[in-house]
matplotlib code that plots the C-alpha trace (Angstrom):
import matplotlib.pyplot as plt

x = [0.0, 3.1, 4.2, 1.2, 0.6, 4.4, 4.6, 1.6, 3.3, 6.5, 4.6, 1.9, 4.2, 6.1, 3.3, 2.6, 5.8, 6.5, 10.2, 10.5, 11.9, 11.6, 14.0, 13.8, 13.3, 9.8, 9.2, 5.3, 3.1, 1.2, -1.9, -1.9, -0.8, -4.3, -6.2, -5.1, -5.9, -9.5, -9.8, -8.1, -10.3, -7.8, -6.7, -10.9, -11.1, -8.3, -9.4, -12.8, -11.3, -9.5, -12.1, -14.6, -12.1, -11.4, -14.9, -15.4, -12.4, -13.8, -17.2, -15.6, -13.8, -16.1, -18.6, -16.2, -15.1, -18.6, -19.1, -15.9, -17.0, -20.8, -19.0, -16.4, -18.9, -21.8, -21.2, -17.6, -18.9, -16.5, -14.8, -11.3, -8.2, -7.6, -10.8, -9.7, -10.5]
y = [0.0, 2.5, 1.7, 3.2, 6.2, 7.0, 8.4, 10.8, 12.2, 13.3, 14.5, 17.1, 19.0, 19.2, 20.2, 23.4, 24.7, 27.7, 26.6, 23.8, 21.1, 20.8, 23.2, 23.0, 26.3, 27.3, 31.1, 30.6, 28.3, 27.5, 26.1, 27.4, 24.1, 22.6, 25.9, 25.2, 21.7, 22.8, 25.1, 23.7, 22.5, 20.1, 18.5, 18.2, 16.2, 13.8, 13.5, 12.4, 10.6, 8.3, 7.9, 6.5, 4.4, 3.0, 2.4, 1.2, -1.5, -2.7, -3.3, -5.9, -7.5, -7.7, -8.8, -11.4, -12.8, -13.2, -15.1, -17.2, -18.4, -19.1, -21.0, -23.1, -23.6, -25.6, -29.5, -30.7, -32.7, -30.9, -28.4, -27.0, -27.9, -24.6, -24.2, -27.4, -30.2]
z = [0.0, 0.9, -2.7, -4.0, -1.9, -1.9, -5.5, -4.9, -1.6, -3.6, -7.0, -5.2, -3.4, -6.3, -8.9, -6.1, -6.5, -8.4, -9.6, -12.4, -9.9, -6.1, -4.0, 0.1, -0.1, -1.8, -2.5, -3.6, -4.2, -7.3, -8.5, -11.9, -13.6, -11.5, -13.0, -16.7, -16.4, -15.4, -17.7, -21.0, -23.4, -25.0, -21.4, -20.5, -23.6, -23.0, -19.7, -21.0, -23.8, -21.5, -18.6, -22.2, -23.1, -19.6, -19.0, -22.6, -22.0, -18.1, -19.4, -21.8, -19.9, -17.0, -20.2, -21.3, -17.9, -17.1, -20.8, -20.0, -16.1, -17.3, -20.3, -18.0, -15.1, -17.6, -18.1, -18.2, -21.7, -24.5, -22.0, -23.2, -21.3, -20.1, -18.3, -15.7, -14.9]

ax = plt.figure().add_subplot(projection="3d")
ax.plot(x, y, z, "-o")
ax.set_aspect("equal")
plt.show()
């Protein structure tokens, strides 16, 4: 879990900061980069791009994971190998 959590710990700090890379010292802090994102027409479209094709790609697979347990939990008459035994 501290694997996880870790990354975003280091990477806000750093994304408030009103230098390029992270100094000790900070002079200001900065939410503009958070503003723009908000704001941008072209990063809102990505962002919805991505969250469609996410939810595009879960839904088959859920879909298809469903398909493939109904399939290997019917009669064991013709099942593939790779379902088991």
């Amino acid at each position: 879990m501290i694997a996880l959590v870790l990354p975003i710990t280091i990477v806000l700090p750093v994304s408030l900061t009103d230098k390029r890379s992270c100094r000790c010292r900070r002079t200001a802090s900065r939410s503009s980069h958070y503003a723009n994102l908000f704001t941008s027409q072209a990063w809102l479209s990505s962002i919805g791009q991505s969250l469609f094709i996410g939810i595009v790609s879960a839904a088959i697979a859920v879909t298809a994971g469903t398909l493939c347990a109904i399939g290997c939990g019917g009669s064991t008459r013709g099942r593939p190998d790779w379902c088991g035994r």
